[in-house]
C-alpha positions in Angstrom: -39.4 -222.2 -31.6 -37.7 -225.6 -32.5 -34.1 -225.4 -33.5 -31.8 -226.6 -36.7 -28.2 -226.4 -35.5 -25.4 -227.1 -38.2 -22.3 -227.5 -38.1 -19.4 -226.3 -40.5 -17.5 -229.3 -40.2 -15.0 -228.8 -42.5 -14.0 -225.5 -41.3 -14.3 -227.1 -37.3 -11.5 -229.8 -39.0 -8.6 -227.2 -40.0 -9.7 -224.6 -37.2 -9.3 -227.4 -34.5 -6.5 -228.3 -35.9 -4.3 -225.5 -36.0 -5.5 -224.0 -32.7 -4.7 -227.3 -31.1 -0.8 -228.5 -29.8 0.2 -231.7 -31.2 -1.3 -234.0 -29.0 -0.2 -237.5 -29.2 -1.1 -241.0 -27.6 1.1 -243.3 -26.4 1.5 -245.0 -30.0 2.2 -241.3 -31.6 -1.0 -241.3 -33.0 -2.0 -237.6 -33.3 -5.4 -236.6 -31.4 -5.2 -232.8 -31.2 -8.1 -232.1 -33.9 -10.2 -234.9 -32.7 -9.8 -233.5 -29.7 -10.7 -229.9 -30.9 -13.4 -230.5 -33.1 -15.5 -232.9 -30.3 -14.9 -230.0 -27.8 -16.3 -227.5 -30.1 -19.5 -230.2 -30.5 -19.7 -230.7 -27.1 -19.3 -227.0 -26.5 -22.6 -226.7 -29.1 -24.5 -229.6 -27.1 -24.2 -227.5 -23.7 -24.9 -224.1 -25.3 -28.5 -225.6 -26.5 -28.8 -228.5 -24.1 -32.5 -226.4 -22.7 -33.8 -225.8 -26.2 -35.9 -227.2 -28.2 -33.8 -229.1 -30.9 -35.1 -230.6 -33.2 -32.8 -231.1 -36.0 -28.9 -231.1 -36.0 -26.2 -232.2 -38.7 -22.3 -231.7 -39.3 -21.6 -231.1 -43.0 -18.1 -231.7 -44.2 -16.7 -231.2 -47.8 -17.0 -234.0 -49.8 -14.1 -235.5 -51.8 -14.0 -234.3 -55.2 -14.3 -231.3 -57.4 -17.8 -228.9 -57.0 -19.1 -227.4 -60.1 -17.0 -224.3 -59.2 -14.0 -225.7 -60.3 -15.6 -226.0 -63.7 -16.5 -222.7 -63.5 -13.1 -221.3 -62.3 -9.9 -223.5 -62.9 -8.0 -221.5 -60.0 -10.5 -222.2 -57.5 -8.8 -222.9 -54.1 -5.8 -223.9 -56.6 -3.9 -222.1 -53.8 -4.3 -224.8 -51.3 -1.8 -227.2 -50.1 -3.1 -230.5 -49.7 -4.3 -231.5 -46.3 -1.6 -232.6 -43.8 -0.7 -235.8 -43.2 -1.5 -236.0 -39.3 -4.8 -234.5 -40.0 -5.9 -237.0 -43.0 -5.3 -239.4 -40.2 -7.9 -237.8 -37.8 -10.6 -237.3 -40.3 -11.7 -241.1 -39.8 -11.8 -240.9 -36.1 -13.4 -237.4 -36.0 -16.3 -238.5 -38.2 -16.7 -242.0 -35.8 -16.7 -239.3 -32.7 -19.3 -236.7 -34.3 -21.8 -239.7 -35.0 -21.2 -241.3 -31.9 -21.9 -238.2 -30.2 -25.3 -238.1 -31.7 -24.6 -235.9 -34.8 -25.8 -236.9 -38.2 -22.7 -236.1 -40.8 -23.5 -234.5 -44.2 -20.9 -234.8 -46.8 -23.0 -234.4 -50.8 -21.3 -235.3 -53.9 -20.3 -232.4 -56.2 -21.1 -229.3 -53.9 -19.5 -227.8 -50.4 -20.5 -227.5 -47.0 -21.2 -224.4 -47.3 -24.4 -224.9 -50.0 -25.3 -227.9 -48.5 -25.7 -225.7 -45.2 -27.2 -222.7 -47.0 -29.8 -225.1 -48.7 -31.0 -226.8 -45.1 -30.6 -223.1 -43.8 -33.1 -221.8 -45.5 -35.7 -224.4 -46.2 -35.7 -224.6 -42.5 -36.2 -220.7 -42.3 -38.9 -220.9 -44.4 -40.7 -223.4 -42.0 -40.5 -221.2 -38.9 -37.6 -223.5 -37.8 -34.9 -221.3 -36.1 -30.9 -222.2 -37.8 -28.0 -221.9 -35.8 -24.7 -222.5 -38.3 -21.6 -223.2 -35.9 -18.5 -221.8 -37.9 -15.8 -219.8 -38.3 -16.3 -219.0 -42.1 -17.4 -215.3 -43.0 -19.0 -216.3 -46.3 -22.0 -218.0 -44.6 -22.5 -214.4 -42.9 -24.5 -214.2 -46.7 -27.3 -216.6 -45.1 -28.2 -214.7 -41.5 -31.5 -213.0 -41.6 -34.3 -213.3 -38.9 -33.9 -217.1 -38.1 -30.5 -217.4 -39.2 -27.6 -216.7 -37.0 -23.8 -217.7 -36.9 -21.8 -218.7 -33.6 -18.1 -219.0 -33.2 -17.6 -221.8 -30.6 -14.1 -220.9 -30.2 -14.4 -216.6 -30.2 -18.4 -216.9 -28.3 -18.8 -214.4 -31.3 -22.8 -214.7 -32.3 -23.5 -212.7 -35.6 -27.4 -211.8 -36.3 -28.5 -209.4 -38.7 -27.2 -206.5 -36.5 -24.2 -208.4 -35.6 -22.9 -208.7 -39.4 -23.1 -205.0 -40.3 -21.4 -204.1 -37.1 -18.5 -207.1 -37.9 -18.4 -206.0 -41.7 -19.9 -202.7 -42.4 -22.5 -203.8 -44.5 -25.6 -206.2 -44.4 -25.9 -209.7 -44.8 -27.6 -209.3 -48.3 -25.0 -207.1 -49.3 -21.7 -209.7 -47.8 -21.8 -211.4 -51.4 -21.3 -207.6 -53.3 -18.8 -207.3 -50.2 -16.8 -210.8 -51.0 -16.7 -210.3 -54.7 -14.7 -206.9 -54.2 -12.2 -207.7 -51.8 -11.6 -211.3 -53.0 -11.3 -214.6 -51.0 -7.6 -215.7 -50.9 -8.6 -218.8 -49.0 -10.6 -220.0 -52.0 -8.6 -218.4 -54.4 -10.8 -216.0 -55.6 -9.3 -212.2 -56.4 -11.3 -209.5 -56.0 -10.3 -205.9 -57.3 -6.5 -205.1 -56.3 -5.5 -203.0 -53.6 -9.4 -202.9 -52.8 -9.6 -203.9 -49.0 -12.9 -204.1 -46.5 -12.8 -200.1 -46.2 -12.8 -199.3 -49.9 -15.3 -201.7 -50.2 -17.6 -200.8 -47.6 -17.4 -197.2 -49.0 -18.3 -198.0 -52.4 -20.8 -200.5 -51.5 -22.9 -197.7 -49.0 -22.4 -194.8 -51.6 -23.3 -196.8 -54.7 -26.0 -199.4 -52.9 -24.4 -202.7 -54.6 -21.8 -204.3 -56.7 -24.0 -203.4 -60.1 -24.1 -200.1 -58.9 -19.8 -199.7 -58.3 -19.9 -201.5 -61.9 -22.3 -199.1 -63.2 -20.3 -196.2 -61.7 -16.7 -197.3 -62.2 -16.1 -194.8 -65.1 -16.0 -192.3 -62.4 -14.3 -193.7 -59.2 -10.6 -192.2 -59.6 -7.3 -193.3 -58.8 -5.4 -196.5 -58.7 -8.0 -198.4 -57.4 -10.7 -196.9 -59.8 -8.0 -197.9 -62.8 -7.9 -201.5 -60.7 -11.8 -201.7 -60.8 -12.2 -201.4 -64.3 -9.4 -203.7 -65.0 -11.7 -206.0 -63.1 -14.9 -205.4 -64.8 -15.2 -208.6 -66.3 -14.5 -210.8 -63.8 -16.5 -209.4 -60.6 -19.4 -211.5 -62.1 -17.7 -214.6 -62.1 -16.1 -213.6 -58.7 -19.7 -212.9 -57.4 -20.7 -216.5 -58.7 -17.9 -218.1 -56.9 -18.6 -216.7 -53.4 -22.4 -216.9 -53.6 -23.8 -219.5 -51.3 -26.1 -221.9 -53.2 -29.4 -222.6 -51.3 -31.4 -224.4 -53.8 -29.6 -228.1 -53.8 -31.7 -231.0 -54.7 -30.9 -233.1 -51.2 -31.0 -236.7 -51.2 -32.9 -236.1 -47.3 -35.7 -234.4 -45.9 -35.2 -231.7 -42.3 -37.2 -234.9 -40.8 -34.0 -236.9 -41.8 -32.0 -234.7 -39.2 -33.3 -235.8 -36.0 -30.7 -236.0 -33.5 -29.4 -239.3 -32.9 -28.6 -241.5 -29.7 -25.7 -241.0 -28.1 -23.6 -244.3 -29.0 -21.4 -244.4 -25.5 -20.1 -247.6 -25.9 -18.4 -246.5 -29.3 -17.0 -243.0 -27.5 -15.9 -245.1 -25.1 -13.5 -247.3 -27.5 -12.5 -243.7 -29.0 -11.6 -242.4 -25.7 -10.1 -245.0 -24.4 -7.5 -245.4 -27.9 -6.6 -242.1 -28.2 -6.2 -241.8 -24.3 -8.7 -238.8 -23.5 -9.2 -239.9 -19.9 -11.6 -237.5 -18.7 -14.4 -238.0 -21.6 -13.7 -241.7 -20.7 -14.7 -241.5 -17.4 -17.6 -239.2 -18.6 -18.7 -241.7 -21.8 -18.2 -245.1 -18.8 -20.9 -243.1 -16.2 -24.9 -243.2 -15.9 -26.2 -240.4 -18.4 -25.1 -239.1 -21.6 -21.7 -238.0 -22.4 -21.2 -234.4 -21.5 -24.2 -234.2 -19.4 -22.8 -236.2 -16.3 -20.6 -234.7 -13.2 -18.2 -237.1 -11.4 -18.1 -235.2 -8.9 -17.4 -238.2 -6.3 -18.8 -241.6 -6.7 -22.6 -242.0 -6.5 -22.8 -238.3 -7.0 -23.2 -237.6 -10.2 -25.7 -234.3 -12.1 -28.2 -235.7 -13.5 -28.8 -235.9 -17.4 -30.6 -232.7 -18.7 -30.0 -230.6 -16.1 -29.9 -227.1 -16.8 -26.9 -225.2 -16.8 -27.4 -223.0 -13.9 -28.5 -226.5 -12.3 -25.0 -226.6 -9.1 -24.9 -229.9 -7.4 -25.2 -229.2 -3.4 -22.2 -229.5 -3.0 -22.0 -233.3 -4.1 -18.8 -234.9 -3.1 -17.4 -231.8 -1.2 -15.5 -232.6 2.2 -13.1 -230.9 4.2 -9.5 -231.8 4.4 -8.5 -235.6 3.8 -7.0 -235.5 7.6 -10.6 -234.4 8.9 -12.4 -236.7 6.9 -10.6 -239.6 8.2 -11.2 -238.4 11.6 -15.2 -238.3 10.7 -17.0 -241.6 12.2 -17.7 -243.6 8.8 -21.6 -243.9 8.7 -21.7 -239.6 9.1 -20.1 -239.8 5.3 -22.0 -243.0 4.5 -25.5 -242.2 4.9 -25.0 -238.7 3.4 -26.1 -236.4 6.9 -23.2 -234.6 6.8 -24.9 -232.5 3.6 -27.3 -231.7 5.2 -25.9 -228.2 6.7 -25.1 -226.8 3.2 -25.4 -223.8 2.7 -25.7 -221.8 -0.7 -24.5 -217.7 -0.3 -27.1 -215.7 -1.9 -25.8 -212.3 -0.4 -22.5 -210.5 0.5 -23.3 -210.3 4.3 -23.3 -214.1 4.4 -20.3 -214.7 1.9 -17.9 -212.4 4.2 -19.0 -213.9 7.3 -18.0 -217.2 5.4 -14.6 -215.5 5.0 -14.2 -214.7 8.5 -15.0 -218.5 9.2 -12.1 -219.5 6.5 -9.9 -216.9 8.3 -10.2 -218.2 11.3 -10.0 -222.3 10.2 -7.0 -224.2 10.4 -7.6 -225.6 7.0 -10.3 -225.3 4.7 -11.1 -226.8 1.7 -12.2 -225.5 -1.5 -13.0 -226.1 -5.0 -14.8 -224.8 -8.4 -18.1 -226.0 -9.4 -18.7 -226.1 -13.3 -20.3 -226.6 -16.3 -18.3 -229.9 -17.1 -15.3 -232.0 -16.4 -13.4 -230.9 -20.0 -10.9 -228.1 -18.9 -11.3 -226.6 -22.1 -14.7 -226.7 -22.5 -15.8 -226.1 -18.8 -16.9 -222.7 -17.4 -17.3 -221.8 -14.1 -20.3 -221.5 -12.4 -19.5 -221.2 -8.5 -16.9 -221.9 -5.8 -17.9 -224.2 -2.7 -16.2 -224.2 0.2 -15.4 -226.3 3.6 -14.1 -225.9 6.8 -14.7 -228.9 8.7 -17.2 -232.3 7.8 -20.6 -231.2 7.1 -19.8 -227.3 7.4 -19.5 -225.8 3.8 -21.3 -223.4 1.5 -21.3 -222.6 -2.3 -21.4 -218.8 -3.4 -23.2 -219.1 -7.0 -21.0 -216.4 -9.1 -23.2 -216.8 -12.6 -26.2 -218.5 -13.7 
């Protein structure tokens, strides 16, 4: 089944930047959410890298007022405008997403979110599985069968069954849910003193929010006196937390192809804001991301799957041993050719008896990439001596 991954840019922008340190180049230029929010892509790339996508975008909020704000004055009137070291990153982030192969969405009028919603679920309704990338719990609204959230920084992956264990209730019913308990983040108050229990109460006893409006004469105490002060604005509140899916796009799902990888243009990123490691990744054969410097001339090759381990490309013993070794053994590669790969316990102790029992031995991780953050580990190889050395595979 081809795939639709989107991104919630605008909520990978203040995530990324928060979670990040304040990272600075050498000019004092600040690079942490850069930094964070082309992790979390590259993070995406790897996750899917053997599936079938088709279609990818990262959607960011568009400068402006949305037609909620003429629908409520207050909306997100709570926000303090954007800080100053992140308005500086927004122009490099959105050079570094495209570069990386990602078209960028940002619609006139509307947020993210309904620009997501609406490519969501006209791709839905074409058999064309959606993956939404964010950390935002409104979108939970949209998962259904082909619709699913992931949480690039928490690995949390909501489906249907994923939302009503995370929430209590379904993803048809997270509007009802919202509209209750309010959104502070957007400025939007629910019913006071009403929190995600009382809500997920009232909403399984009384099916929806028309049915706790249609039954608020009888729900007692403070928070019953609470609800019916709140009668006529849970409409309005429902309004504002309601997803729109029917946009009028100016582009087509065909418009979301992903793009080429523009490595020449990471590379100039890299390079200014001193990420040394992506660099070297963005300078090598193959696509950013994809490629393992392991040493030179051994590099994994693009595409490979993830549970793909080099044979142990580039490993050698100790530096003093290696010098020792005649030159053309390490030259014409021979000295790989005893590698082993430990597929059972027997063999991996009688390994450690061997690195018991050696002077020195060498030994290193094998992983999923070069990024620290973004890398996980796949297996540990080993050495004892030029040409002896084994890998024990510890996940696929």
């Amino acid at each position: 089944m081809p795939i639709l991954l989107l991104v919630d840019g605008s909520s990978y922008l203040y995530r990324a930047f928060h979670a990040m340190p304040d990272l600075r180049n050498r000019q004092g230029e600040p690079t942490g959410a850069i930094y964070g929010v082309l992790n979390m892509l590259r993070r995406l790339d790897s996750d899917y890298k053997a599936q079938d996508v088709a279609y990818k975008a990262c959607v960011f909020d568009a400068k402006g007022k949305t037609f909620r704000d003429d629908w409520y004055a207050q909306y997100k009137a709570n926000r303090p405008s954007m800080p100053e070291d992140l308005v500086k990153q927004i122009e490099p982030i959105h050079t570094g997403v495209a570069a990386s192969g990602w078209p960028i969405l940002m619609v006139d009028g509307v947020e993210a979110d309904d620009v997501i919603g609406t490519l969501a679920r006209q791709a839905a309704a074409q058999g064309i599985r959606v993956v939404i990338s964010t950390g935002d719990k409104d979108l939970a609204q949209l998962v259904d069968p082909l619709i699913q959230l992931v949480n690039t920084m928490s690995n949390e992956v909501l489906d249907e069954a994923g939302v009503l264990a995370k929430f209590g209730v379904a993803p048809e019913r997270i509007v009802d849910y919202l509209a209750l308990i309010g959104d502070s983040v957007d400025n939007v108050p629910g019913v006071p003193k009403v929190g995600p229990k009382t809500a997920v109460k009232w909403l399984s006893h009384y099916g929806s929010l028309d049915g706790v409006i249609a039954a608020a004469a009888e729900i007692g105490g403070v928070v019953g006196e609470n609800l019916r002060r709140t009668l006529d604005f849970l409409p309005l509140g429902r309004k504002l937390v309601t997803v729109r899916c029917d946009l009028e796009l100016p582009l087509q799902l065909g418009d979301l192809a992903p793009l080429a990888v523009d490595r020449d243009r990471l590379a100039d990123l890299f390079a200014r804001y001193e990420m040394k490691s992506w660099l070297k990744e963005a300078t090598m054969a193959g696509h950013p991301g994809e490629g393992r410097d392991l040493t030179a001339g051994n590099a994994e090759p693009a595409g490979a799957p993830k549970a793909w381990i080099p044979a142990f490309a580039g490993m050698t013993a100790a530096a003093s041993e290696v010098k020792a070794a005649p030159a053309d053994l390490l030259a014409d590669g021979s000295h790989r050719a005893a590698y082993k790969t430990i597929l059972d316990w027997a063999s991996f102790e009688a390994w450690l008896k061997k690195i018991e029992a050696a002077p020195l031995t060498a030994l290193d991780t094998e992983t999923t990439s070069l990024d620290p953050f973004g890398a996980r580990i796949v297996g540990i190889s080993f050495a004892v001596a030029p040409g002896d050395a084994a890998m024990r595979r510890i996940c696929r």
